[in-house]
N, C-alpha and C positions, 0 to 999 in steps of 0.2 A: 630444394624442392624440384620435384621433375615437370615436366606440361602437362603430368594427367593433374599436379597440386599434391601430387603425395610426396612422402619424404623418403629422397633414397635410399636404398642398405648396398653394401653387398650381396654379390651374390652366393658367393662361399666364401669356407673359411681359408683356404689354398689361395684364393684370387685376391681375397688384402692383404695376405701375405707375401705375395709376389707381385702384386701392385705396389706395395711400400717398399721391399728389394726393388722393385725396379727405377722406384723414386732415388733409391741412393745408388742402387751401379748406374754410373754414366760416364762420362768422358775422364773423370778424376781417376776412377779405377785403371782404366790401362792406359791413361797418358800420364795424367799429374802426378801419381802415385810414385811410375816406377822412373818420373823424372828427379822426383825428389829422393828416390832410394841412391837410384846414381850419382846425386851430388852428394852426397853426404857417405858413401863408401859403403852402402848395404847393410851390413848386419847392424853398425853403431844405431844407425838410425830410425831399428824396430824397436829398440827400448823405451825411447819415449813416446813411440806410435802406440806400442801394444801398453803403454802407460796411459797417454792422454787418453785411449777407447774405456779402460777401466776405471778409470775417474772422472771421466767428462763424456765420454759416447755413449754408452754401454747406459750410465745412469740417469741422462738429460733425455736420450730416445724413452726410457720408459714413463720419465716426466710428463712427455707429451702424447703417449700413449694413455695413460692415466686421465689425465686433462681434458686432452679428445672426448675419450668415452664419456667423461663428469659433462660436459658439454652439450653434447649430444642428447643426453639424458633430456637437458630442459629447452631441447629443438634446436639445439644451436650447432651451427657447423664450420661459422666461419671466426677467425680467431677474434676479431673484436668483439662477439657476442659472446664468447667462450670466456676472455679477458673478464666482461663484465659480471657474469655470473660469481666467475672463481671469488672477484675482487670486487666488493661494494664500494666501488668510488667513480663518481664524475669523469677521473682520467682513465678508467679503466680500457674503454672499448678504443679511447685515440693511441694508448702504446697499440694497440693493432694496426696503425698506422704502416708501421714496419714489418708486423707479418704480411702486409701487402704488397710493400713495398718491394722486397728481399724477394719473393717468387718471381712477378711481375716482372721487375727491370734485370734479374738474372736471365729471366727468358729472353727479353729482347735482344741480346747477344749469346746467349748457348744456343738458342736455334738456328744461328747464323753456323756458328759451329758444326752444329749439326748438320747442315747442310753442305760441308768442306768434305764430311764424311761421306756422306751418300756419294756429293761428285766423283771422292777418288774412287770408288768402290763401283760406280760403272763406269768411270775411266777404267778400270783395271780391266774390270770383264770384257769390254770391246776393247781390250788389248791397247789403250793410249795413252799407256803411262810407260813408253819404250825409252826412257831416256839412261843416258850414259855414266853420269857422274854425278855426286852432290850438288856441282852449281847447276846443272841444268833444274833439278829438282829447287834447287833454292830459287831460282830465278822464274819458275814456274807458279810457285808459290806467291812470292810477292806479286807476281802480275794477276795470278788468281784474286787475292784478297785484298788487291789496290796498298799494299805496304808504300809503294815509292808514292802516291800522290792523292790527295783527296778526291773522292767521287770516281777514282777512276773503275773499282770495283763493277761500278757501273757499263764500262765499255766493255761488249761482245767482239768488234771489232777485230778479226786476224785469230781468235778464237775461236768461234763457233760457239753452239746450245752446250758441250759437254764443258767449255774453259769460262762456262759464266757462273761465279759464283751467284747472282740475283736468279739467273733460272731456277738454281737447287733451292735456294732458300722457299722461295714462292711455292714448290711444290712440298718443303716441309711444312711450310706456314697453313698450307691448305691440309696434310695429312693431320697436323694437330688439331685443326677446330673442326675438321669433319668426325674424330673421333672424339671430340673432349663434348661434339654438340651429342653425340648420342650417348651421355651421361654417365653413371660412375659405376654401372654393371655390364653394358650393354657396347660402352666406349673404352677408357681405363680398365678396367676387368679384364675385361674379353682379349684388346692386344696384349696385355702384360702376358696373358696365359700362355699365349703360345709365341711370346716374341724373349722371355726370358730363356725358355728352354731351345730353343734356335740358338740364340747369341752364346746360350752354355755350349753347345755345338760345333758352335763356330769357332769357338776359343778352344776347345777341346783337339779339334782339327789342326790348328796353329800351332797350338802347345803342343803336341807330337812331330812336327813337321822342325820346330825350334827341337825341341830334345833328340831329335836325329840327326843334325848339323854334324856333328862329329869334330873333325880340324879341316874347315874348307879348303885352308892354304895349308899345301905341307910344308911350305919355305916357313911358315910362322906358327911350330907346333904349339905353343904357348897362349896361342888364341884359338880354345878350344870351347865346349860345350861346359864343362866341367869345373874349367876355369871361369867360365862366365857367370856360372852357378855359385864358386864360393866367392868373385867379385861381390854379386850380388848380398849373400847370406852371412860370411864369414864376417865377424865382429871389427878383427883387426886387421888391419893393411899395412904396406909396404912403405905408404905416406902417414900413418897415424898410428897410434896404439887406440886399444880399445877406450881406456879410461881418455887420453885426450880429446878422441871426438867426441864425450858426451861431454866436454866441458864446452861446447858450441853454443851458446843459448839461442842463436836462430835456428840451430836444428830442432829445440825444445818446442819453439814457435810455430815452427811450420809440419811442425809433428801434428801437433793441436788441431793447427787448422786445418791439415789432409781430414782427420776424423772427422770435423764436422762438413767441411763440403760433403767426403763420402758417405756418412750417414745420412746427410738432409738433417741433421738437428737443426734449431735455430733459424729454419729457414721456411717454417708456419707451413708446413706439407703435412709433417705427421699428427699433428693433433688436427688437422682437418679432416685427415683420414679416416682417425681412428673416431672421429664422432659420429659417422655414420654407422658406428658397430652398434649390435644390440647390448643393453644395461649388463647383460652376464655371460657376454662372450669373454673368451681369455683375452686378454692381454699381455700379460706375462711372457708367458712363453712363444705367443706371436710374435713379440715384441724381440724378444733374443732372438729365435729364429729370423727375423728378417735381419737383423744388427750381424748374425753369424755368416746367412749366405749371402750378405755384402763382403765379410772380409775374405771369404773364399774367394770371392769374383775377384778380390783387388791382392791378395798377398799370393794365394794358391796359383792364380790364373797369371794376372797380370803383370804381377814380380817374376813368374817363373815364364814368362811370354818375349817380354820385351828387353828386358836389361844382359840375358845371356843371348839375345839375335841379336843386337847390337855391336855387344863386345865381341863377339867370335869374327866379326867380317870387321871392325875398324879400329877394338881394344878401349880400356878403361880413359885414353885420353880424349877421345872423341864424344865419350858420356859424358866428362866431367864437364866440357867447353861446350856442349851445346847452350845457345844461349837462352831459351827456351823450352816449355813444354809443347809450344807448337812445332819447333825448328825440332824436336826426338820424333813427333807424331808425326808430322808432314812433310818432312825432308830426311832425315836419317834415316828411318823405317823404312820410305818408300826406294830408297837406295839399296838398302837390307835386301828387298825383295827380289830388286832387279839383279841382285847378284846368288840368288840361290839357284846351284845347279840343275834344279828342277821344278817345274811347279810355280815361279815366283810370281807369276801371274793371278793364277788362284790363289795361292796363298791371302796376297797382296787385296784382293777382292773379298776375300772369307773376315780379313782382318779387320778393315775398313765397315761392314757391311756390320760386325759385328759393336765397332764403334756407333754406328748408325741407329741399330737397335736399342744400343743401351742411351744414346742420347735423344730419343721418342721417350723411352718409357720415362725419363728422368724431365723433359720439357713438357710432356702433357702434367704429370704432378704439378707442375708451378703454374701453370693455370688455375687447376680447381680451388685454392682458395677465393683467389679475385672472383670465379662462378660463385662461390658462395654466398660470396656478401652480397653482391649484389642482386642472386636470388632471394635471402632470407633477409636481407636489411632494404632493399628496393622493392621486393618483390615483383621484380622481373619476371617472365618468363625464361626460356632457354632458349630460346631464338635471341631476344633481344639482349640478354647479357650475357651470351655468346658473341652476337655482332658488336656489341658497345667496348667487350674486351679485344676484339680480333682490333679494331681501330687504334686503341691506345697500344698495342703492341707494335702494328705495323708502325705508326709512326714511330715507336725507338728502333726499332730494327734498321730502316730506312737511314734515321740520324747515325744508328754504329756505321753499318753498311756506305757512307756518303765520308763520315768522316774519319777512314780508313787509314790515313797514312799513319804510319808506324800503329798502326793499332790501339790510337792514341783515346780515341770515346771505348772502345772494348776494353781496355786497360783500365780508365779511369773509372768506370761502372763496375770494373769488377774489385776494383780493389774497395772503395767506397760505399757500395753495396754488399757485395757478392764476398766481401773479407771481413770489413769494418762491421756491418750490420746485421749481421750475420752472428758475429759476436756479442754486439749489444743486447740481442733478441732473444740470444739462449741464456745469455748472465739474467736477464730478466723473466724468464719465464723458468728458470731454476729457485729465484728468489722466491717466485709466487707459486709453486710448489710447495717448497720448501718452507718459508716461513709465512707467506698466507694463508693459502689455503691448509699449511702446518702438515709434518711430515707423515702422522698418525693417519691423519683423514686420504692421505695422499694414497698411504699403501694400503687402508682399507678399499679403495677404489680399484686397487692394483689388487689385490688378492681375490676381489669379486670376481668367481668365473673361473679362476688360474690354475693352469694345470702343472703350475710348476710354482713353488714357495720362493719369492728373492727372498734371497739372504738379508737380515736384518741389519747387517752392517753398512748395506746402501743407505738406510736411514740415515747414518750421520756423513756419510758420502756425500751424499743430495744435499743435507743442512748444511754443513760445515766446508767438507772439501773440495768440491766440484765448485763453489762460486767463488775459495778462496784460489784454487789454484787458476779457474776462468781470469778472473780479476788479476794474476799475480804478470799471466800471460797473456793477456788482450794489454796490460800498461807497457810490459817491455816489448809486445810487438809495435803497437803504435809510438811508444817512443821513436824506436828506431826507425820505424816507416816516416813518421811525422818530421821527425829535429836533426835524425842520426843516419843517414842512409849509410849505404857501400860507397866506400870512396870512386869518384867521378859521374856519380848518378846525384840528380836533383832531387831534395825532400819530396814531398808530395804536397808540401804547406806552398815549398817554392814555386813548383808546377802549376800551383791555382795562380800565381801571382803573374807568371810568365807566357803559360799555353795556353792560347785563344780555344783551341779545342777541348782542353779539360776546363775550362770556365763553363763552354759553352755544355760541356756535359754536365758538371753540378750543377748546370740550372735545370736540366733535361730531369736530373735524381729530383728537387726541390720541388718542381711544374707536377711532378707524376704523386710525388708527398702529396701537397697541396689537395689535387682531384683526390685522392682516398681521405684524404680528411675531410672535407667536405662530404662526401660519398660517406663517412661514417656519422656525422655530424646527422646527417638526415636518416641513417639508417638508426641511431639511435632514438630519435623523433616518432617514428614509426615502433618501435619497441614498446615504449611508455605509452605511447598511444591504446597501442593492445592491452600492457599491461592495466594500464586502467582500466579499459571494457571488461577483464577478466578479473575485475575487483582488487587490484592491484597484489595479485598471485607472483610472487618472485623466491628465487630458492634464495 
């Protein structure tokens, strides 16, 4: 509900379809994506990408799309009212619990992120990212995001407004709620319009500027453009055969998990979305459309962007050993830049600036759930659950932001959130598709409207395969995260028992549960309440 008390729509059908693309291009698409192509030697690693999108992306986004709209139908917009309708039970609205959770506490650290972007991106423009070598750029970095010490993040000190990360973040924090408070046509609409087709721009610029590279060194004709292209694509390598790297089963894992970060499944955005469509708008085909021009921003763009600028200036051994998606994003790249013969400046600012873009349109998305509920189960205003959300976020941002060192609270909320529950959320909301609400009634909802027929063999996709292969690969990843890690790295069972600051961050995950539970608890009070007054009217 908006402050006049009406219930919001879109405003075209272009602007939800480019507000849900833009829920899913974000930081995944041209950092995480083409970090995990690199390690895994490129081509191996699109088969079970463009695998897990067909049996788990592809099918779980139109789940939620379907859902959404069924939702929406009976006022509903935020997943625990959505839960309760699909599913006549008691627990229904607290598994929404986690679609709260997973938007919420991913933001309080991607907008921190997002803010790493903006910095470098007007460092770049006023020319003040002149440094010389990768360590300068590493050592830059760590004083930037407090890596060596807690809270130090905090000190401007010897830096100045452009070397403080807390500046940027405060003026993203402030662009998100001044747009998220002017609502979901008029806020989310209105930038995704013209912030997707910028950032298409902006990568379009890069990607031509990468595909003219040519052989910078002529001493090392072998690190060329071409070469870095079939790095990138070619199946087999000089380290692997084709068939061996798919016997990798964490390639299989984090194939999975790329799809649902970069889609937004699982992560209570798109069925929030899609309830505010009218009863007989398509879905269908909005729904592929937006699932399509995400993989173009992420394989088309940011495979063909990032992983042959890299190789051409430091070769396949310097992909493989970055130890991070942020060490390729914010220390290799920006090294990339300062060594092209021309332009590295702009470039280095188009690049960043376009990271920027896509990490607004993807952190304003994870708000509007938490707006929902608390407008339709509180019945809030927009002011005040705007203000009541902007509070609970600032304060986790603050806790990432303070407890910096090694990236230890950002690490631990993302893997435990932003990985783990993330998983749980889509395996569940697949199930009750699928066999709650039952798969007949599902793609009758899906066909109302649609201007394109899914294939009916999604049907046993959705029932059958998609929660068996979910299930087969959320056990072997958590095994191996939980019991089995990479040798000389601690479990993460370990890490609870040992680091003060991953304790201190699952209580921070637990504190934040807790308030939406409660917060649902009352919001379904207020439900029955209505319901009753309305003669106890329920679908």
């Amino acid at each position: 509900m908006n402050q006049t008390g009406m219930k919001e729509t879109w405003g075209t059908r272009l602007g939800v379809i480019l507000a849900v693309t833009g829920s899913a291009v974000g930081l995944g698409n041209f950092l995480r994506f083409p970090g995990l192509a690199a390690k895994y030697d490129g081509g191996a690693f699109m088969i079970p990408y463009f695998i897990a999108f067909l049996l788990l992306g592809l099918p779980i986004a139109w789940t939620e799309w379907a859902m959404g709209r069924y939702g929406g139908r009976y006022g509903y917009n935020s997943s625990p009212g959505i839960f309760r309708v699909l599913w006549r039970n008691r627990a229904a609205p607290y598994v929404g619990v986690l679609a709260m959770v997973v938007p919420v506490m991913i933001y309080m650290y991607y907008v921190y992120i997002e803010a790493w972007c903006l910095a470098y991106a007007v460092r770049y423009l006023f020319g003040a990212m002149g440094f010389e070598n990768p360590q300068q750029f590493r050592e830059f970095f760590a004083k930037f995001t407090g890596i060596e010490e807690d809270g130090a993040a905090w000190a401007i000190e010897g830096q100045g407004v452009l070397g403080s990360g807390v500046f940027f973040l405060v003026l993203c924090f402030v662009l998100n709620f001044v747009l998220i408070y002017r609502g979901l046509s008029k806020g989310i609409e209105w930038f995704c319009s013209w912030a997707m087709p910028a950032l298409l721009v902006c990568a379009v610029i890069v990607l031509i500027r990468v595909l003219t590279l040519g052989t910078p060194d002529p001493q090392r004709p072998e690190l060329n453009v071409l070469d870095g292209l079939g790095y990138m694509w070619n199946p087999a390598t000089e380290r692997l055969g084709f068939l061996e790297s798919l016997r990798k089963p964490e390639m299989w894992m984090e194939a999975a998990g790329q799809i649902f970060f970069s889609l937004s499944v699982g992560f209570g955005i798109i069925i929030t979305y899609a309830s505010y469509l009218k009863s007989d708008d398509d879905i269908a085909l909005s729904g592929l459309t937006a699932c399509a021009g995400n993989e173009f921003c992420e394989v088309a763009l940011g495979g063909l962007m990032i992983v042959p600028a890299a190789f051409v200036f430091f070769g396949h051994e310097t992909l493989q050993a970055s130890e991070s998606t942020f060490a390729l994003g914010f220390v290799t790249l920006p090294n990339v830049f300062g060594k092209l013969p021309a332009g590295g400046d702009l470039i280095g600012f188009l690049f960043f600036f376009l990271l920027f873009l896509a990490a607004v349109t993807s952190s304003l998305s994870m708000l509007q759930p938490a707006i929902a509920l608390l407008e339709e189960g509180l019945g809030l205003r927009r002011r005040a659950s705007v203000a009541m959300l902007g509070f609970i976020t600032a304060v986790g941002s603050a806790f990432v932001v303070y407890f910096s060192k090694d990236l230890a609270a950002l690490d631990t909320i993302d893997f435990w959130v932003g990985t783990f529950g993330i998983y749980v959320l889509a395996l569940f909301q697949v199930i009750l598709f699928g066999w709650i609400l039952g798969v007949d009634r599902g793609f009758e909802e899906l066909d109302r409207g649609a201007e394109i027929r899914v294939p009916r063999i999604f049907k046993f996709i959705i029932k059958y395969v998609s929660p068996a292969y979910l299930l087969a690969v959320f056990l072997a990843w958590a095994y191996q995260s939980l019991f089995a890690p990479p040798a000389g790295k601690p479990s993460r069972l370990q890490a609870i028992v040992e680091n003060r600051t991953v304790q201190l961050s699952i209580g921070m995950i637990l504190l934040v549960s807790a308030l939406f539970a409660l917060l649902i608890a009352q919001s379904v009070q207020r439900w029955r309440a209505t319901e009753r007054a309305a003669g106890g009217d329920k679908p």
